[in-house]
Wavefront OBJ file of the C-alpha trace (Angstrom):
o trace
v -11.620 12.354 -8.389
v -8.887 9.935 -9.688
v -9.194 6.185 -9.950
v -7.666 4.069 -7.750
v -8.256 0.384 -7.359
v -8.186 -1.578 -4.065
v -7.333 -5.564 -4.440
v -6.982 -8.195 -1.837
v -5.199 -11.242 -1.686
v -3.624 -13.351 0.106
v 0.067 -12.880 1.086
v 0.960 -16.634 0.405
v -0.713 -19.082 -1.984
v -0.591 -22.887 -1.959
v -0.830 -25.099 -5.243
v -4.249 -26.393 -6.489
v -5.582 -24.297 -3.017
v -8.996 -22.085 -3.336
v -8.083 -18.732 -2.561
v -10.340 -15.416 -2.479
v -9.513 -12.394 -4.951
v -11.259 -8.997 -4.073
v -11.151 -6.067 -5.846
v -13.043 -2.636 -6.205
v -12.291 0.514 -8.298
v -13.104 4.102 -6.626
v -14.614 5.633 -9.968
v -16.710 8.647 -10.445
v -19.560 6.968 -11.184
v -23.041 9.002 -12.426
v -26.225 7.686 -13.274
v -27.425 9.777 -15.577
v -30.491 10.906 -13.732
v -29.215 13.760 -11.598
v -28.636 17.644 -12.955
v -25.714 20.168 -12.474
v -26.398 23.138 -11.597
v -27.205 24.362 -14.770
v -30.174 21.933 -14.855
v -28.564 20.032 -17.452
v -28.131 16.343 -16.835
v -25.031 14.947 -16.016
v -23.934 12.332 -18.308
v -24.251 8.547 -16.974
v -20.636 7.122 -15.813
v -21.015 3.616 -14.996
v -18.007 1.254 -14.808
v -19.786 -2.051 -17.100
v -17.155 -4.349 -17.562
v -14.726 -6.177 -14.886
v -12.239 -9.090 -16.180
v -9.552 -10.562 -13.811
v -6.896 -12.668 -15.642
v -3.889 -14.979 -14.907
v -1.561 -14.676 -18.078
v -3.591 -14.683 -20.761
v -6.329 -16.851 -19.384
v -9.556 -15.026 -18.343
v -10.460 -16.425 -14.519
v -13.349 -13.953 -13.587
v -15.207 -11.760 -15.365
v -18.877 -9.946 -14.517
v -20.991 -7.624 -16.778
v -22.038 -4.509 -14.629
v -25.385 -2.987 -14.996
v -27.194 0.541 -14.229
v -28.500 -0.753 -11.125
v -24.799 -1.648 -9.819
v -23.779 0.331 -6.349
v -21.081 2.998 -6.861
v -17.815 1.803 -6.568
v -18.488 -2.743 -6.774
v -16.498 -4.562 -4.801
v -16.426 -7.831 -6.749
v -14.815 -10.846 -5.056
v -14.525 -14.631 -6.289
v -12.865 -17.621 -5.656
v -9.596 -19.191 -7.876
v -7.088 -21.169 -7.893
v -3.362 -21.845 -9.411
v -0.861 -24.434 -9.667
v 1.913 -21.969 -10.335
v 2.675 -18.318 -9.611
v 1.920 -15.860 -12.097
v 0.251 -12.308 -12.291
v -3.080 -11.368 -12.056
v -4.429 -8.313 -14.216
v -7.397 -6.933 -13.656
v -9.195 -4.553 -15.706
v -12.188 -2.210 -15.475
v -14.282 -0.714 -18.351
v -16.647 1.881 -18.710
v -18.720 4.539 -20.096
v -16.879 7.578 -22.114
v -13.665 5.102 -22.583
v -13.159 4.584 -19.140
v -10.280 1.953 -18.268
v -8.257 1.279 -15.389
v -5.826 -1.347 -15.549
v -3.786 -3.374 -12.273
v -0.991 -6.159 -12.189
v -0.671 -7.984 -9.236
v 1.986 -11.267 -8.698
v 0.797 -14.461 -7.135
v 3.334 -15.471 -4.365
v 3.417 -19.166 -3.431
v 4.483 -20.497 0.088
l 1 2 3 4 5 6 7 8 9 10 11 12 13 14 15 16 17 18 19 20 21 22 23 24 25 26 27 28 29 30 31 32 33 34 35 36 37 38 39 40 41 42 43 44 45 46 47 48 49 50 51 52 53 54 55 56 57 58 59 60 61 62 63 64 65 66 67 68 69 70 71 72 73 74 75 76 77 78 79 80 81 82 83 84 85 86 87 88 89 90 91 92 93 94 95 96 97 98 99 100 101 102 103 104 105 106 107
């Protein structure tokens, strides 16, 4: 399975406005708890880290736990008084990371 990250936004942003980010990672996750069918476990797989920034200011961020559903779909509230881009990052077991860029556009 490959990664691939879905984020929402909203087409165009005013100044100073609230606006909703959402964002989830498809990510073979594993617990750690089930077997292959050698009867070995499988290895846990757990994305634990997402961080949204604008520039190089951190705007979100949420610590992700063994308990977390498969595939989060995080989503918080910002806001901006000029455009910029958003990166987003997610960080997991075995050196897992998946990086995104995404601009802000202003109406």
């Amino acid at each position: 399975m490959s990664t691939r990250a879905v984020i929402t936004l909203p087409i165009a942003i005013k100044a100073g406005e609230p606006f909703e980010v959402r964002a989830t990672v498809a990510h073979p996750m594993e617990t750690g708890y089930r077997t292959g069918d050698d009867g070995a476990r499988l290895p846990r797989d757990l994305v634990r880290r997402f961080e949204c920034r604008l520039g190089d200011e951190l705007v979100f961020a949420a610590d992700l736990y063994a308990a977390i559903s498969a595939n989060p779909w995080l989503s918080f509230w910002m806001r901006a008084e000029r455009p910029g881009e958003l990166s987003f990052v997610w960080r997991g077991d075995r050196g897992f990371e998946h990086r995104e860029t995404r601009a802000l556009r202003f109406a």
